[in-house]
Backbone bond lengths (Angstrom), bond angles and torsions (degrees), N, CA, C in turn:
res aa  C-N    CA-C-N  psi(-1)  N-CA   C-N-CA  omega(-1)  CA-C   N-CA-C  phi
1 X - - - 1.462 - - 1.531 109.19 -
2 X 1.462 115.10 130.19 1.596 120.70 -176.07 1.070 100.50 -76.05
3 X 1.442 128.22 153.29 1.708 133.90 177.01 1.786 104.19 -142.28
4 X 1.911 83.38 118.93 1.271 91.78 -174.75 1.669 103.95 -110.43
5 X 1.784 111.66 135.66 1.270 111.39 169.38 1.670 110.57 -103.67
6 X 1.716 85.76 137.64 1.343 92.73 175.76 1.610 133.09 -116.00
7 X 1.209 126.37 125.88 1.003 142.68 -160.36 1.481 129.85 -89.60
8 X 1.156 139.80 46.42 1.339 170.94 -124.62 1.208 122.29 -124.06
9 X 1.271 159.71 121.10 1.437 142.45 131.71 1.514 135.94 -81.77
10 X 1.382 101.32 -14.09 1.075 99.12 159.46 1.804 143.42 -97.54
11 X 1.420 90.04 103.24 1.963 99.49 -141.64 1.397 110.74 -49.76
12 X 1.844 134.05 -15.37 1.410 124.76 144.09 1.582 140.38 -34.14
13 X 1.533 79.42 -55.72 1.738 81.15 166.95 1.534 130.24 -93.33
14 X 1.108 119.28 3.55 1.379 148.05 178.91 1.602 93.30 -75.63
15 X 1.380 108.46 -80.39 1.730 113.18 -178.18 1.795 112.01 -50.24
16 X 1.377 107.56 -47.80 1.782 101.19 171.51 1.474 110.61 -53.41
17 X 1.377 119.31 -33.12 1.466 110.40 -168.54 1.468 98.16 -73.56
18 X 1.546 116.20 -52.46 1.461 105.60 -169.59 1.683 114.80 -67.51
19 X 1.246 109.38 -39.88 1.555 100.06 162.71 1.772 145.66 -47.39
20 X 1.506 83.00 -22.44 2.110 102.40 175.68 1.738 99.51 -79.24
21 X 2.008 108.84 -55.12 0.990 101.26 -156.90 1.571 117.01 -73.99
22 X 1.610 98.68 -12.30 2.089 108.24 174.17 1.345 120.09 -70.77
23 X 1.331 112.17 -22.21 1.369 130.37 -178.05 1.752 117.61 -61.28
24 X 1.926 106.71 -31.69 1.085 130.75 -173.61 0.980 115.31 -112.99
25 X 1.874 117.53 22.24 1.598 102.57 177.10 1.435 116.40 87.09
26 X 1.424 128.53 4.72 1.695 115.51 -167.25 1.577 75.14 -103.33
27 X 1.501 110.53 163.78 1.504 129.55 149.21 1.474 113.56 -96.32
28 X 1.456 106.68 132.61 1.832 103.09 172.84 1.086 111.00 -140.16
29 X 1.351 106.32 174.43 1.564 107.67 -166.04 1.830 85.45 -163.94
30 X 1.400 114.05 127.57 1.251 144.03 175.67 1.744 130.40 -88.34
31 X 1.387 95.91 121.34 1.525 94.95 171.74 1.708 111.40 -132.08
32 X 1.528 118.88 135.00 1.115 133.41 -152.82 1.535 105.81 -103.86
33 X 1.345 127.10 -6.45 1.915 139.65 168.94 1.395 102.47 -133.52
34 X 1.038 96.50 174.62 1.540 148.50 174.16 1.836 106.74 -60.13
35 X 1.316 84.64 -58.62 1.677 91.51 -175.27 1.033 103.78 -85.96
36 X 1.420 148.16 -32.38 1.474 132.31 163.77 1.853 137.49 -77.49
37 X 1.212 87.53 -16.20 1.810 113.98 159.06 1.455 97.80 -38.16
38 X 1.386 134.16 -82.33 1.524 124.45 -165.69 1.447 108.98 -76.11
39 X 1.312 124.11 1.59 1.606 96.65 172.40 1.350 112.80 -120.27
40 X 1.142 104.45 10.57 1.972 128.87 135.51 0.981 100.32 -56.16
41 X 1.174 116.07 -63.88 1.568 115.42 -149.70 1.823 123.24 -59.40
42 X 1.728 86.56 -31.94 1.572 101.54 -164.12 1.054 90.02 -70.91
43 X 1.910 117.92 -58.26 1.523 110.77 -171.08 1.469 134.90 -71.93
44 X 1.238 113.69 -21.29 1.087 110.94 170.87 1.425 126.55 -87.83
45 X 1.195 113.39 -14.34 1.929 113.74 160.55 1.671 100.01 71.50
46 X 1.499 123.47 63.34 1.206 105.44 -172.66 1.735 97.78 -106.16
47 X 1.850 87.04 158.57 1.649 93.87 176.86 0.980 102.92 -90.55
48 X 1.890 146.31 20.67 1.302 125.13 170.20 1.656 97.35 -172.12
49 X 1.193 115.61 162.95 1.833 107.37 -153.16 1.978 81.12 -148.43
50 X 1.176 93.25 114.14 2.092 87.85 167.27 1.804 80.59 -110.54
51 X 1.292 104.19 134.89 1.414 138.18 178.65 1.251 139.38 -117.04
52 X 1.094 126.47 83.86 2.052 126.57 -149.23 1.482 78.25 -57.82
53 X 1.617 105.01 -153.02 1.998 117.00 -165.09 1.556 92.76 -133.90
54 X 1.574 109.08 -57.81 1.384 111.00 172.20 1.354 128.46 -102.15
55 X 1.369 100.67 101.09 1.735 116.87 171.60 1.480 116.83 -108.79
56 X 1.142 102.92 153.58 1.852 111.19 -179.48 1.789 84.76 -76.82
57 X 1.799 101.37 160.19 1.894 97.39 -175.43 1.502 97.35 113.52
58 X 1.407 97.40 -91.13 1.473 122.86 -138.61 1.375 96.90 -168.36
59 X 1.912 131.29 145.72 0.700 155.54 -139.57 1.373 91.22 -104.93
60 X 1.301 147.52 177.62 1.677 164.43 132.07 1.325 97.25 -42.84
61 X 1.223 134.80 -48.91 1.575 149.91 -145.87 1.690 92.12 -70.75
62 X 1.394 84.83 -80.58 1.660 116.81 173.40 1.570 108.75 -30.94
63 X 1.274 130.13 -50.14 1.340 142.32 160.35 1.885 138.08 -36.69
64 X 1.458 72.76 -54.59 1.710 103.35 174.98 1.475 105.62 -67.35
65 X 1.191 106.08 -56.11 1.958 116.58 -178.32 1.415 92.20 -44.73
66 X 1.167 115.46 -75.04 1.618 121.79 -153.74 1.441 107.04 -66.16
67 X 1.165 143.64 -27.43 1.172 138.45 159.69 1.702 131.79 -62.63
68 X 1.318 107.28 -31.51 1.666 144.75 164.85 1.352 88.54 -63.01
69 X 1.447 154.87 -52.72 0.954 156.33 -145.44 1.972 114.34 -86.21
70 X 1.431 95.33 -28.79 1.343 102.53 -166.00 1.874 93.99 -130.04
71 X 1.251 149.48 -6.70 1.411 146.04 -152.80 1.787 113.04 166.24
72 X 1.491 100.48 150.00 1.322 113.25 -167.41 1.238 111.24 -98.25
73 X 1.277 110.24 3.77 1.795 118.86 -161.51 1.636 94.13 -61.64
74 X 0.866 107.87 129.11 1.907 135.08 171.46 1.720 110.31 -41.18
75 X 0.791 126.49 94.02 1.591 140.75 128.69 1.610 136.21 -40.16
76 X 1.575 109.36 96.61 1.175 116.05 152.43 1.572 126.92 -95.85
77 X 1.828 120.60 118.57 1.442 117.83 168.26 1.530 111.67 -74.47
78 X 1.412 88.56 141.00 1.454 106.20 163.53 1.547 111.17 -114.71
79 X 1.294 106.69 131.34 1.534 99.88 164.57 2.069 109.92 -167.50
80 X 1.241 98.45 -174.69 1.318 105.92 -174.87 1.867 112.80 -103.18
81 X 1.353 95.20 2.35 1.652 94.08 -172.15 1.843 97.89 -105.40
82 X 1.344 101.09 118.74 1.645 104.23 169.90 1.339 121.51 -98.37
83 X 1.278 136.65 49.73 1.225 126.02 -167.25 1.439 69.34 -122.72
84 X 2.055 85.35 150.96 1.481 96.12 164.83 1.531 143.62 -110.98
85 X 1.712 108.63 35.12 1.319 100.56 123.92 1.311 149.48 -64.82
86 X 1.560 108.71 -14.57 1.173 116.42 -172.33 1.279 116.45 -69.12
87 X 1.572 87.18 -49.65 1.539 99.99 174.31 1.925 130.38 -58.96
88 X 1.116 101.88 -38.47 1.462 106.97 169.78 1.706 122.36 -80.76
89 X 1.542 105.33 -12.58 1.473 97.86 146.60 1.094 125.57 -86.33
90 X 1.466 119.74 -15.21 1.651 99.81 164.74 1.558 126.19 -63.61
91 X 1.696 100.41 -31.80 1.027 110.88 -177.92 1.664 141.40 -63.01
92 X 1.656 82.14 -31.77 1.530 114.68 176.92 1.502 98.85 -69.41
93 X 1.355 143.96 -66.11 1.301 147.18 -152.77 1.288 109.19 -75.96
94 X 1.407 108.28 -19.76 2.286 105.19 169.67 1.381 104.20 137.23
95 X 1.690 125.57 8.68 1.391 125.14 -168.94 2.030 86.66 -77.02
96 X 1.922 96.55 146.56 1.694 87.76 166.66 1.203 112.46 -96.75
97 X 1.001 133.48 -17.97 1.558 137.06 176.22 1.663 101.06 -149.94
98 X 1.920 106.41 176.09 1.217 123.64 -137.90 1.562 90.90 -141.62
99 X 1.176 131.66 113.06 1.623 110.40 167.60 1.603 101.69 -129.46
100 X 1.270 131.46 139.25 1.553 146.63 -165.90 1.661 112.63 -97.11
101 X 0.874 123.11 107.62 1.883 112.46 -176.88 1.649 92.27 -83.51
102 X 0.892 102.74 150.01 1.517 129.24 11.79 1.430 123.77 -94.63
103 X 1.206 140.49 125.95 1.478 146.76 -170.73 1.309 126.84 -112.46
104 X 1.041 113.63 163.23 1.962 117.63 168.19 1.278 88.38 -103.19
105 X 1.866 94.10 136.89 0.957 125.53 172.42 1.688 103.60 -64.74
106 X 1.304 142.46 -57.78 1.280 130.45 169.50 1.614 121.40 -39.89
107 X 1.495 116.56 -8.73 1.399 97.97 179.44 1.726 100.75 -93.72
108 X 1.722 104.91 -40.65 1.573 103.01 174.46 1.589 114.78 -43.85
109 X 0.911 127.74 -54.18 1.631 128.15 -167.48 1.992 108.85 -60.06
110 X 1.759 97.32 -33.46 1.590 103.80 156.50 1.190 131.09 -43.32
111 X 1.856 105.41 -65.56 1.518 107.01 170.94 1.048 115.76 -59.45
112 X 1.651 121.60 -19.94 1.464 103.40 -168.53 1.412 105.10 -82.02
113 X 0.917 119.29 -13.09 1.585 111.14 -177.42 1.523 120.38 -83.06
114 X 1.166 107.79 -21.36 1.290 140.64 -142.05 1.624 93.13 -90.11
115 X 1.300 114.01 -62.06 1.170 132.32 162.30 1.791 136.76 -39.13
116 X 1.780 83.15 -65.33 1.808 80.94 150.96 1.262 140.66 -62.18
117 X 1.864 106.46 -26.03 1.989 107.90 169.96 1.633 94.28 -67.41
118 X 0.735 130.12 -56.01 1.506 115.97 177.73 1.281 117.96 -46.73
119 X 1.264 117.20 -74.36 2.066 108.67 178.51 1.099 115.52 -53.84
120 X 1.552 132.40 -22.16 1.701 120.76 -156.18 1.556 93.86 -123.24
121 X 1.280 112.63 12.52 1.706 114.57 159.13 1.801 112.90 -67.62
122 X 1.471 107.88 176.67 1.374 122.71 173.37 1.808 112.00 -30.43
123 X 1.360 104.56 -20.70 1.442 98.36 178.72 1.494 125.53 -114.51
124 X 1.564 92.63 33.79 1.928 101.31 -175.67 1.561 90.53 -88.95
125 X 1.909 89.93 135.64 1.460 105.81 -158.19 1.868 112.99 -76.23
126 X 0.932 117.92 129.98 1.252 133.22 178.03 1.296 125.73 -122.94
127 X 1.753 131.15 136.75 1.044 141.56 -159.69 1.583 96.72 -129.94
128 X 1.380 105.07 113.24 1.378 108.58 166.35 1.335 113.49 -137.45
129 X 2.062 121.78 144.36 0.794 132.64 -155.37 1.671 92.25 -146.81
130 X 1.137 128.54 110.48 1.598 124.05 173.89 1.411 93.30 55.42
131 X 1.410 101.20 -135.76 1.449 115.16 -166.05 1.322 126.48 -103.69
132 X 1.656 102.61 16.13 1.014 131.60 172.14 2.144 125.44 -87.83
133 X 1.255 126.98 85.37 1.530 133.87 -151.82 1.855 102.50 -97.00
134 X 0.992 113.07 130.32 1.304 108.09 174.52 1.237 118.37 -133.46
135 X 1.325 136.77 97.49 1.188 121.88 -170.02 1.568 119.79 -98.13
136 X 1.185 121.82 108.56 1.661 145.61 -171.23 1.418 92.59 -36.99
137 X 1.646 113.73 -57.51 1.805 121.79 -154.67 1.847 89.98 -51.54
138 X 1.509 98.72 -98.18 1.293 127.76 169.30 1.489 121.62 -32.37
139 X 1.231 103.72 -17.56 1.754 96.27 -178.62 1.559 113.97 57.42
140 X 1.080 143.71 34.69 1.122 172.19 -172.89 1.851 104.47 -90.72
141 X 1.513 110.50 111.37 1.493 95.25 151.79 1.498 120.98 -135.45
142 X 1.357 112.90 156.18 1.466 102.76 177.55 1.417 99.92 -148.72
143 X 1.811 103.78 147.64 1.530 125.67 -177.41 1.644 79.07 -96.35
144 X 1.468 128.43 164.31 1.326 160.44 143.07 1.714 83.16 29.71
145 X 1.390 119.65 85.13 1.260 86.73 -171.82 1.088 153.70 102.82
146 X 1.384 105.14 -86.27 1.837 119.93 171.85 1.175 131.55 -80.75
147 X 1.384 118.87 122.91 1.859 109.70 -177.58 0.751 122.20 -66.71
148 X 1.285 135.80 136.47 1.445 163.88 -179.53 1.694 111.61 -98.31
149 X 1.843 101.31 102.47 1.401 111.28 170.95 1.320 127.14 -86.91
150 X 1.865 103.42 105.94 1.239 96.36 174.32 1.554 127.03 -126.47
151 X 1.238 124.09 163.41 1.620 116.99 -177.56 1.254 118.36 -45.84
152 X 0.920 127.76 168.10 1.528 139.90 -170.50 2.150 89.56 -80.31
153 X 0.982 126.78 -67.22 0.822 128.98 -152.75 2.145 107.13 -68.85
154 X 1.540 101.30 -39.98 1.373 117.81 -179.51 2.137 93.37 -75.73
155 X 1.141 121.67 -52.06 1.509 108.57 156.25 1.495 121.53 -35.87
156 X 1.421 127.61 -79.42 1.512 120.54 159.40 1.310 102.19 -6.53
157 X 1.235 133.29 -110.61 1.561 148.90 -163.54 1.125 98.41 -19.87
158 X 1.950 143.77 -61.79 1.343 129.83 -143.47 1.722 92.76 -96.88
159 X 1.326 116.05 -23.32 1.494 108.74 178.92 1.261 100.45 -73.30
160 X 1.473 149.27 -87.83 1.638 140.42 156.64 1.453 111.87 22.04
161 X 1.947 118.16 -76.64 0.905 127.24 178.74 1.476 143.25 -64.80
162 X 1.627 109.78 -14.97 1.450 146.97 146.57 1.358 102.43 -63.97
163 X 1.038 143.31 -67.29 1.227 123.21 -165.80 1.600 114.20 -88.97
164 X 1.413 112.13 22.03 1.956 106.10 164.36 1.770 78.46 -124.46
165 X 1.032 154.40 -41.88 1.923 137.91 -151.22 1.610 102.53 22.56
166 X 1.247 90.24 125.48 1.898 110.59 170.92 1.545 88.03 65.12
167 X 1.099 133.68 40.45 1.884 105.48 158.32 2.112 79.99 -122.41
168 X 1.754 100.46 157.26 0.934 126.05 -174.13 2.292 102.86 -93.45
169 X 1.148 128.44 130.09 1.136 135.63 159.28 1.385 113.27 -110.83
170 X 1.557 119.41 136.58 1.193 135.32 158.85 1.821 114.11 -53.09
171 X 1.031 108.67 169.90 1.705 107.91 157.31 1.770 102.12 -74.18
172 X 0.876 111.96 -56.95 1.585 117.33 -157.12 1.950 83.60 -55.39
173 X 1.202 114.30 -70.81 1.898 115.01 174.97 1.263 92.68 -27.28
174 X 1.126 116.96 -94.24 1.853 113.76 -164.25 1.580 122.90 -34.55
175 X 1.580 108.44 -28.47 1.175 126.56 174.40 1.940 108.69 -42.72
176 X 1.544 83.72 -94.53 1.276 105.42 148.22 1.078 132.33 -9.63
177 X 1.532 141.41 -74.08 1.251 138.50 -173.75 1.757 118.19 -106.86
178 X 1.692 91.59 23.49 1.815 90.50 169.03 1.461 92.70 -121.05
179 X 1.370 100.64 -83.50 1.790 127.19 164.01 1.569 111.84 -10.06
180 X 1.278 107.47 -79.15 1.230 131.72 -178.64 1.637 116.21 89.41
181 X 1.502 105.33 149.62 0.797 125.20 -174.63 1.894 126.11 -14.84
182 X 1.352 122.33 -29.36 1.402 130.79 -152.84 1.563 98.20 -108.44
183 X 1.583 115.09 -11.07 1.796 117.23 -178.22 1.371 73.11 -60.30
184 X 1.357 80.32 156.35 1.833 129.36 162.56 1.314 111.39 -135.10
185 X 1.049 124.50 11.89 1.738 128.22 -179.85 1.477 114.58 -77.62
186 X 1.200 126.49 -161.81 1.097 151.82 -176.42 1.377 103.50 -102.80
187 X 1.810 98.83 136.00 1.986 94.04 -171.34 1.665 97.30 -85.81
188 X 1.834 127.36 -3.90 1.261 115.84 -175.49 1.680 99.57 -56.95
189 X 1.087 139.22 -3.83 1.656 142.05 -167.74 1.614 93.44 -61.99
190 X 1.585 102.65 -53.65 1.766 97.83 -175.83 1.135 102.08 -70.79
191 X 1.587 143.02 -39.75 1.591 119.24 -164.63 1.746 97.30 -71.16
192 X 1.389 134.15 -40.44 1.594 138.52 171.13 1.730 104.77 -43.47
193 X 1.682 116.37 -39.23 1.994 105.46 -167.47 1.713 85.81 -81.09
194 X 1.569 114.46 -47.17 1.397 116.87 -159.96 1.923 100.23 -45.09
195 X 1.291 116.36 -45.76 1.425 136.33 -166.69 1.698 105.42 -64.09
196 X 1.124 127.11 -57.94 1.626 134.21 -166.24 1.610 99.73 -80.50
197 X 2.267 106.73 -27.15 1.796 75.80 171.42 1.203 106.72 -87.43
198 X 0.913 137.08 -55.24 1.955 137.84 -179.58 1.632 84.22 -21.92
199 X 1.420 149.22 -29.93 1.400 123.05 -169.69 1.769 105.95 -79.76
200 X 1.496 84.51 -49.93 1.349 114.58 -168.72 2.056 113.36 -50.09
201 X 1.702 104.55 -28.93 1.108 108.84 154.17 1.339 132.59 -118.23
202 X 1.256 111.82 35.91 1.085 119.67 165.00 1.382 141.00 -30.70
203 X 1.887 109.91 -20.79 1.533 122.02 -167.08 1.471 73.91 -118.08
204 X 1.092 144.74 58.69 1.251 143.42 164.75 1.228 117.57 -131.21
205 X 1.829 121.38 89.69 1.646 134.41 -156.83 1.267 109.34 -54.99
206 X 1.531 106.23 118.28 1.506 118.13 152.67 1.528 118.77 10.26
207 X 2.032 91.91 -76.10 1.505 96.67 174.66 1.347 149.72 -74.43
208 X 1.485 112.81 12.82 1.493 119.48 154.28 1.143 105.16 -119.65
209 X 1.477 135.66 31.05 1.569 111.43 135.26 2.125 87.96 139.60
210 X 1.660 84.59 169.45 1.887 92.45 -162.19 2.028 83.43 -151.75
211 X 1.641 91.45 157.24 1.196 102.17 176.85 1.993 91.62 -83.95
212 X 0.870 147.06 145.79 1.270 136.90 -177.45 1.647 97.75 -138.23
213 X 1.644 95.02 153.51 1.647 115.26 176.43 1.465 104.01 -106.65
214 X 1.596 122.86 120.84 1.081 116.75 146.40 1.280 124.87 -108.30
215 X 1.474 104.00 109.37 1.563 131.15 169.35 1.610 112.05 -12.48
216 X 1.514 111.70 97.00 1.621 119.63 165.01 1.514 97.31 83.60
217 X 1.353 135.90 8.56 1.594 141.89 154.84 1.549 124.88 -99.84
218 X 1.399 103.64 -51.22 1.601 103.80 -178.90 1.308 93.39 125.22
219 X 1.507 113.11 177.29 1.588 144.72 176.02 1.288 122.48 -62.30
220 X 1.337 112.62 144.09 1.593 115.48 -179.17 1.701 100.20 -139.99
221 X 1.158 121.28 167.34 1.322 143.14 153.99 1.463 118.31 -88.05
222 X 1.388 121.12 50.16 1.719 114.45 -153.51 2.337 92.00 -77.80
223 X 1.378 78.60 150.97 1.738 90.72 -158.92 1.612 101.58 -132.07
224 X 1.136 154.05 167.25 1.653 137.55 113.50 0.801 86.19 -30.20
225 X 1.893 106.77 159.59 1.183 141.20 129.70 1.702 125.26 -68.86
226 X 0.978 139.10 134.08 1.534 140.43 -164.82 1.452 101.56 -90.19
């Protein structure tokens, strides 16, 4: 079942959206700001995000970046401004489609579908290393095979790190482009995700690749090269 989060403040159209898209089988799960948009986002692992532009928080804009930053999962804007600059900056920054309110709810649940046969076709992005499978779309991982359950947040980290192989990240980098910008925590959080996945792939051979520490640099995804 696809799970779409929706990004809304205005809690009328928020409930119509989730009511069209339950009707058809999607799972959703709702966030009403800016500032709660990404920690939806982390936990709920969705394959598709409809996103108003203006939210109290944090902007749609602001949203899109930071998600672009860490995952490819498909983006639809929602908003009330139809001019088309608007629209081609959504487009420009990583949005996949554009929808203008006021709308029918039967056409949104269109694009939304519409959208996923496109991303979750022959070209939903995948990272594979040995026997190690990661699939970006789905968030999906598997050792030899077997899926591998991991947190939303310890997921972040190996998808990030799958999609650079052999580049080196700091804590403060990893910080940054998992966490995001607004932690105030402690950066030991990455040596704690770095720690539970090295467990978590443990049946994952030496010889196609290791999460590795370089001493006074930070973390890598070191892999063969193909």
């Amino acid at each position: 079942m696809d799970k779409v989060l929706i990004v809304e403040d205005e809690f009328a159209i928020s409930q119509v959206l989730k009511a069209y898209l339950q009707k058809v089988n999607f799972q959703t799960e709702q966030a009403y700001n800016g500032s709660d948009a990404i920690k939806k986002f982390h936990e709920f692992n969705p394959n598709l995000v409809l996103l108003d532009i203006m939210l109290p928080g944090k902007s749609g804009w602001e949203i899109l970046k930071e998600i672009r930053q860490i995952n490819t999962c498909p983006v639809i804007m929602l908003t009330a401004l139809g001019e088309v600059n608007y629209r081609l900056e959504g487009l420009n920054e990583g949005a996949d489609d554009y929808i203008t309110k006021p709308f029918i709810a039967e056409e949104v649940v269109a694009r939304v579908k519409a959208v996923l046969r496109r991303t979750q076709g022959d070209k939903a992005p995948k990272r594979k290393f040995g026997s190690l499978e990661i699939n970006l779309q789905s968030h999906d991982v598997h050792v030899n095979n077997q899926e591998i359950d991991l947190t939303p947040r310890d997921l972040s980290v190996l998808m990030f790190l799958a999609e650079h192989p052999n580049k080196t990240f700091t804590r403060d980098q990893l910080i940054e482009q998992v966490w995001g910008w607004e932690y105030d925590g402690s950066d030991r959080a990455v040596d704690l995700a770095i720690k539970r996945l090295r467990k978590s792939l443990q049946n994952w051979p030496a010889e196609d690749g290791e999460i590795k520490t370089l001493r006074g640099l930070g973390y890598q995804l070191s892999v063969k090269k193909s």
